[in-house]
N, C-alpha and C positions, 0 to 999 in steps of 0.2 A: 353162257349164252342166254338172251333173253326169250321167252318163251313167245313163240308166234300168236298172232292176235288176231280175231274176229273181231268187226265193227258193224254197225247195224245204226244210218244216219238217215230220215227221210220226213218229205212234204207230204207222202200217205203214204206207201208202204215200200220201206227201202232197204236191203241188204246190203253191208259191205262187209267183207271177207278179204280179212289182211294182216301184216304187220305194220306197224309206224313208227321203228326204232330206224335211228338215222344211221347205226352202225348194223349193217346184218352183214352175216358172212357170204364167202362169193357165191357159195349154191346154193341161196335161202330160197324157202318157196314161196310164191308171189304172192301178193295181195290180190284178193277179189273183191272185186264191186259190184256188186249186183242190184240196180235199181226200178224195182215193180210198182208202177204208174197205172194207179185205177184209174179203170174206164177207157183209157188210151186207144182210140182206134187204130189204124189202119186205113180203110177204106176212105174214110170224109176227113182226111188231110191232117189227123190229131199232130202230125212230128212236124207240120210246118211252124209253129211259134215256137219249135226247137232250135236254132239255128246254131246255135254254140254245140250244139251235141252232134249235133250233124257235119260241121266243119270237122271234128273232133274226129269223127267218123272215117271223113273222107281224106284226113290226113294219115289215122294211124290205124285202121281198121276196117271192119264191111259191114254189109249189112244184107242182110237174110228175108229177103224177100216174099220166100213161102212159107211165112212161120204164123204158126195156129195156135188154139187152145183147143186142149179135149174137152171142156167143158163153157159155156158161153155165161158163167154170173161166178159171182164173186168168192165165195168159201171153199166152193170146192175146187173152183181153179189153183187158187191159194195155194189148198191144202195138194193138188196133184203137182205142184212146184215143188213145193218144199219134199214132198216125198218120192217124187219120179214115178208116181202111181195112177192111173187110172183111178176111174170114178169107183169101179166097181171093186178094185182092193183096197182101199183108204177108206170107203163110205161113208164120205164125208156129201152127200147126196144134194143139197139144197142151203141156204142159208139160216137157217133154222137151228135151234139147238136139238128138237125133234128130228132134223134132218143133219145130225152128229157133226153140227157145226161149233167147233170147241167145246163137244162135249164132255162127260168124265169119260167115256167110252173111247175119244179118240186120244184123250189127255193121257189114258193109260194105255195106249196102245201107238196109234200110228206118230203121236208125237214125240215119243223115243224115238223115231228112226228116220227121221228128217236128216237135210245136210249139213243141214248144225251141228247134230249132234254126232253125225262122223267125224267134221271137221276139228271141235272140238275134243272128239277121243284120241284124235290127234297129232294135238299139241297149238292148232289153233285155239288164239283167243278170239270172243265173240259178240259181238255188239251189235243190237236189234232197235231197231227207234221207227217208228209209224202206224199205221193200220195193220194186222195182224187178221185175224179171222173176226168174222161180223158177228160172233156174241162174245167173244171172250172180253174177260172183266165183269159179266154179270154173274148178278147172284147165283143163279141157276148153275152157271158154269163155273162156279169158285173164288169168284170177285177177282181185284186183281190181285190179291196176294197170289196167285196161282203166277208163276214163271213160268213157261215151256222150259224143257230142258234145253240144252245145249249152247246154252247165251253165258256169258260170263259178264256182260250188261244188257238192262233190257229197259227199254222204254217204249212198250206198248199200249197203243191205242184204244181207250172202251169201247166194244161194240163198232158200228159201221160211222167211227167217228170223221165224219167227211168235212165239217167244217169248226175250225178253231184259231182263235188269236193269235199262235206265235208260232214258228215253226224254230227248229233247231237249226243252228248255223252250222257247220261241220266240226267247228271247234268244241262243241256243244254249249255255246252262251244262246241265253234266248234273244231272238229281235222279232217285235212286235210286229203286226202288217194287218191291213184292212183284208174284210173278206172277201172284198171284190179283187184280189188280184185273181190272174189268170192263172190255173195250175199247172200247164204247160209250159207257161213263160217260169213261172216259178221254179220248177224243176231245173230248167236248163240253167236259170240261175246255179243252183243247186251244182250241178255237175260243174259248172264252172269253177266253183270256190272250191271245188271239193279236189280238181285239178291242181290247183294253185297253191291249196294244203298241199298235197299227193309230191308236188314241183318244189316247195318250199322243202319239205322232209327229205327231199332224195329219194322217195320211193315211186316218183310215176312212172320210170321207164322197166319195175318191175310190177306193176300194175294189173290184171284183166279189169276192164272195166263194162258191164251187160246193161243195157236197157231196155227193158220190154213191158210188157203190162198185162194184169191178167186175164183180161178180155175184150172186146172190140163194143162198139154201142152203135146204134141206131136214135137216128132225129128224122124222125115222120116216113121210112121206108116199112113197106106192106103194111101201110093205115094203121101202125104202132107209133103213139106220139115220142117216149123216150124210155130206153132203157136195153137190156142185152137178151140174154137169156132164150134165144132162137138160134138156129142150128146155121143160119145163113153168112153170107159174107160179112156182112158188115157187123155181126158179135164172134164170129171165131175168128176172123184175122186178125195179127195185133201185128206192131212193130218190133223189129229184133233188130239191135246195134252192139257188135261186139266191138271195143277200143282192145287191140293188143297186147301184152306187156313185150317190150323194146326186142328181147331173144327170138317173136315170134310175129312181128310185126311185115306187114308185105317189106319188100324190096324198091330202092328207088324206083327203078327199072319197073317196077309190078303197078306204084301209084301214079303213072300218067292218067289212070283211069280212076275214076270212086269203083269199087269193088262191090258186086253186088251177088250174094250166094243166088244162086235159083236152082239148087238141086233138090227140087221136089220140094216135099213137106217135112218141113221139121213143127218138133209138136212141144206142148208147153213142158209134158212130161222128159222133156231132152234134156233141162234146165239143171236139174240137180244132177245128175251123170256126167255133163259137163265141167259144172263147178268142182267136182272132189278130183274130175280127169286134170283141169287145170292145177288141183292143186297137189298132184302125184299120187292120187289114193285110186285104188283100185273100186269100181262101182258094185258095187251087193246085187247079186243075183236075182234078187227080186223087186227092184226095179225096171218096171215097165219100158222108159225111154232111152237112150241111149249116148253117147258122146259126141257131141258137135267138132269137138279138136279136128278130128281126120279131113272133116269139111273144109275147117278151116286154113288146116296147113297145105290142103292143096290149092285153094285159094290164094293165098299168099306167096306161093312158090313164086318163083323166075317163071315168064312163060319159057322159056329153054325147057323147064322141068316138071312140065305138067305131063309129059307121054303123052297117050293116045287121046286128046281134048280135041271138043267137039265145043267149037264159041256157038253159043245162044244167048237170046234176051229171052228174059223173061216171059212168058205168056200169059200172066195174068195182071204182069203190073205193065206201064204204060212204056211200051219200047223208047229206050234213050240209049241214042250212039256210044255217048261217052262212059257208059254202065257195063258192064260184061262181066260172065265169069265163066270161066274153062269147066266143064264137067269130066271127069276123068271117066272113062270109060269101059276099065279095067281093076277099076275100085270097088271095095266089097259092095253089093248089092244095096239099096239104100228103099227104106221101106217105100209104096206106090199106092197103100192107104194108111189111115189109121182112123180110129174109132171117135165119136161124138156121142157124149150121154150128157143127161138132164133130168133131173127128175122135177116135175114140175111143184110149183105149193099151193097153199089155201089158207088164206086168213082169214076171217072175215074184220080183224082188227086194224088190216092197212087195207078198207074197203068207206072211202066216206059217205057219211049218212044219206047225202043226198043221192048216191048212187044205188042200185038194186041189188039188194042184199043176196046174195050169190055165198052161198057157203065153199062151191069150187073155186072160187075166186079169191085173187088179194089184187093188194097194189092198184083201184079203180078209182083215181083221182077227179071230182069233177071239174077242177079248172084243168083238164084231157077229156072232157066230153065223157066221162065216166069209161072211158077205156082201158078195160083191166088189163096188166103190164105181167101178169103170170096168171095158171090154172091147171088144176091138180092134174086135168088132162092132158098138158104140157109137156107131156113126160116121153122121153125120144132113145133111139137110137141110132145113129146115122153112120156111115161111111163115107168118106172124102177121100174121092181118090186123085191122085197127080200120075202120071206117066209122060212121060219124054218120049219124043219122035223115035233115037232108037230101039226102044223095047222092041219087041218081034209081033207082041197082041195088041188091042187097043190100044196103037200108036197115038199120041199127044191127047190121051183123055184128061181129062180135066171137069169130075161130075161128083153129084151129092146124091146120097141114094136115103133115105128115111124113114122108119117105120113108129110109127107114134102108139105110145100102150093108151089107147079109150076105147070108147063103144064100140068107134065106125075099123079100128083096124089103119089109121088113116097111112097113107104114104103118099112119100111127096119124091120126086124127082126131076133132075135137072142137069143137061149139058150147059156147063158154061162156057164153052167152045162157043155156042151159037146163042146162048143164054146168056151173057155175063151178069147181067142186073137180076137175075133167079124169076122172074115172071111170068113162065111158064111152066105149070108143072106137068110135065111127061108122062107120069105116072098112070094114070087111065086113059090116057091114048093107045088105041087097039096097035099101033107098032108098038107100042114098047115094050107091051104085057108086062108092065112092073107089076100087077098086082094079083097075075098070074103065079099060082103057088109054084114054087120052086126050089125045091132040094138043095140044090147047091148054096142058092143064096140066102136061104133060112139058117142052114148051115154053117155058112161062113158067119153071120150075124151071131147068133147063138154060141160059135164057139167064142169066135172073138171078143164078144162081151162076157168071156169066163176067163180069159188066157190071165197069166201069172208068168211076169217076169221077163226081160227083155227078149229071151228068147224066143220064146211062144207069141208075145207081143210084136214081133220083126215087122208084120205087114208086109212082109216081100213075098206071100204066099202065089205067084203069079199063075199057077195051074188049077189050082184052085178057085182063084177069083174069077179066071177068065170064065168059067160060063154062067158065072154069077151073074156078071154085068149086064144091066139091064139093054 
């Protein structure tokens, strides 16, 4: 029997996890497609020039509503994908090679223990093609003779290569393309052919196929002209589209509707616990995040077989009739926060001349009115929490809690019950006494930006959090 395969095909940064022999036997395990789409928001409409992926969606699949990044900029999200880790066990910190962004540090360490390289120990084969982490390939970081483990092909991208002449077709031949196309339209290009391969081989009805991206962006909200790397909605929220393989696909009966998860927050760190759960491997204990399967397969059930479901829309995303999904109610407990870190940087090398030389600062472009896009003060920890009407505490909260490491101590908070666009911060308003020392809530912070491994990580800490909350 031919040994299972990893593939790794993408327009910036794309995982596919699979086999692609036309003969496999009847209980082979599936093919994964996993495709991570920088910069992708969420919020300002990034999946509408998706349309093929979307139909795709709402034919064979759903789509996950409250799904976040723990981290809002580009390496370390990456890096807490690939490894199901938190910012604070991966530290992989900033996009920096100082901030152990493909550095030898992580080269020898958290990069053995990626999904690859489970998936790979095995018996998957493995194939990597796109943006990778934003220093790798340099000098510093080992040029690109350096592979990551667990690829059995690699076609990785130098550095934060964002724009280039040719993308790979799925076949891998090259075809040429101007730079103006759109990389959203491009993409769902992308998925399309990659379908049609997938159709052509015999393997797409044993397929998972994932779309998400690994972080959200902002175009001119709270007087930041563009970029992520803030704790708010529009850089943690991203897109999640899971396509089924054919075993595990809704039921006729279940697609009258598009299917849309809303069970609270699932986080970027779910990602790889997922992908090994799909692919029969049991998850390593010391991953932080946890398996989306159970989500999913109650989602997909027959409504007959959801038990005790309670129909709700969404509360954060824009109520639509034809959207729903059953929450089970008798289902293990489903975490009600989880964690936001960032550490912020300082160039003064992506600071231009004509702007004011700021050694706390980077990124102060002046065609942006010299508005610096990061600053070493930058640096967060926050809480995000989601709760559902029936909890018994803080029914249907929905709030950001923040504590920033600089001089002032700063914290930010916000209901987006009554806040949705984050415009007011709560925070030194004498109701709210956020800034009011508090045991419990330092507490919580502090442990939880220490915790190791799914368990400790759960976020369903409810007795706990309850007198936290601000």
């Amino acid at each position: 029997m031919r040994k299972a395969t990893l593939h790794l095909v993408s327009i910036w940064f794309t995982l596919f996890i699979g086999r692609l022999n036309c003969k496999t036997p009847p209980n082979a395990r599936p093919n994964i497609v996993l495709i991570l789409i920088d910069d992708l928001d969420y919020v300002l409409g990034g999946l509408e020039p998706m349309a093929i992926t979307r139909r795709l969606v709402s034919q064979h699949g759903a789509t996950f509503t409250n799904a976040f990044i723990s981290t809002p900029v580009c390496c370390p999200s990456r890096s807490s994908i690939l490894t199901g880790k938190y910012v604070h066990n991966h530290r992989v910190i900033n996009n920096t090679a100082t901030g152990n962004c493909s550095s030898r540090q992580w080269q020898d360490g958290e990069e053995h223990k990626t999904m690859a390289t489970y998936l790979q120990a095995n018996g998957y084969a493995t194939f990597y093609g796109g943006k990778y982490l934003n220093q790798y390939g340099k000098n510093e970081t080992g040029g690109v003779e350096h592979v990551p483990p667990g690829y059995n092909r690699w076609v990785g991208l130098v550095g934060n290569s964002r724009y280039y002449n040719y993308t790979l077709s799925v076949d891998g031949r090259r075809r040429d393309h101007g730079e103006d196309y759109h990389r959203d339209y491009l993409t769902d290009v992308l998925v399309c052919n990659m379908v049609k391969l997938l159709r052509r081989k015999g393997q797409l009805d044993r397929t998972w196929m994932i779309v998400t991206s690994d972080h959200g962006y902002h175009m001119g909200q709270f007087a930041m002209p563009i970029d992520k790397r803030l704790p708010y909605e529009t850089d943690i929220r991203v897109p999640l589209l899971v396509v089924a393989a054919s075993h595990n696909r809704p039921t006729a009966n279940n697609k009258s509707r598009d299917i849309e998860i809303d069970s609270l927050s699932v986080v970027s760190i779910d990602l790889a616990p997922t992908v090994l759960d799909m692919a029969g491997l049991p998850v390593p204990d010391q991953m932080d995040g946890v398996s989306l399967l159970p989500l999913m397969a109650n989602a997909f059930a027959p409504p007959s077989h959801h038990g005790n479901v309670s129909k709700e829309v969404s509360r954060v995303a824009e109520p639509r009739d034809s959207h729903w999904r059953g929450i089970d109610e008798s289902a293990k407990p489903w975490r009600t926060f989880y964690l936001i870190e960032y550490h912020g940087e300082a160039d003064l090398q992506d600071v231009d001349l004509q702007c004011q030389q700021d050694a706390n600062t980077t990124l102060c472009l002046d065609e942006f009115g010299c508005k610096c896009q990061d600053a070493a003060n930058n640096t967060f920890v926050c809480l995000r929490t989601l709760r559902r009407p029936t909890d018994n505490q803080h029914a249907n909260e929905d709030s950001l809690y923040c504590q920033f490491d600089d001089s002032q101590a700063f914290v930010e908070s916000y209901d987006l019950r009554l806040d949705p666009y984050q415009l007011n911060n709560r925070a030194y308003r004498r109701s709210c006494r956020c800034t009011v020392p508090s045991h419990r809530r330092r507490e919580l912070i502090i442990n939880y930006s220490k915790c190791r491994g799914h368990v400790n990580c759960s976020g369903v800490s409810d007795n706990q959090w309850a007198d936290a909350t601000p």
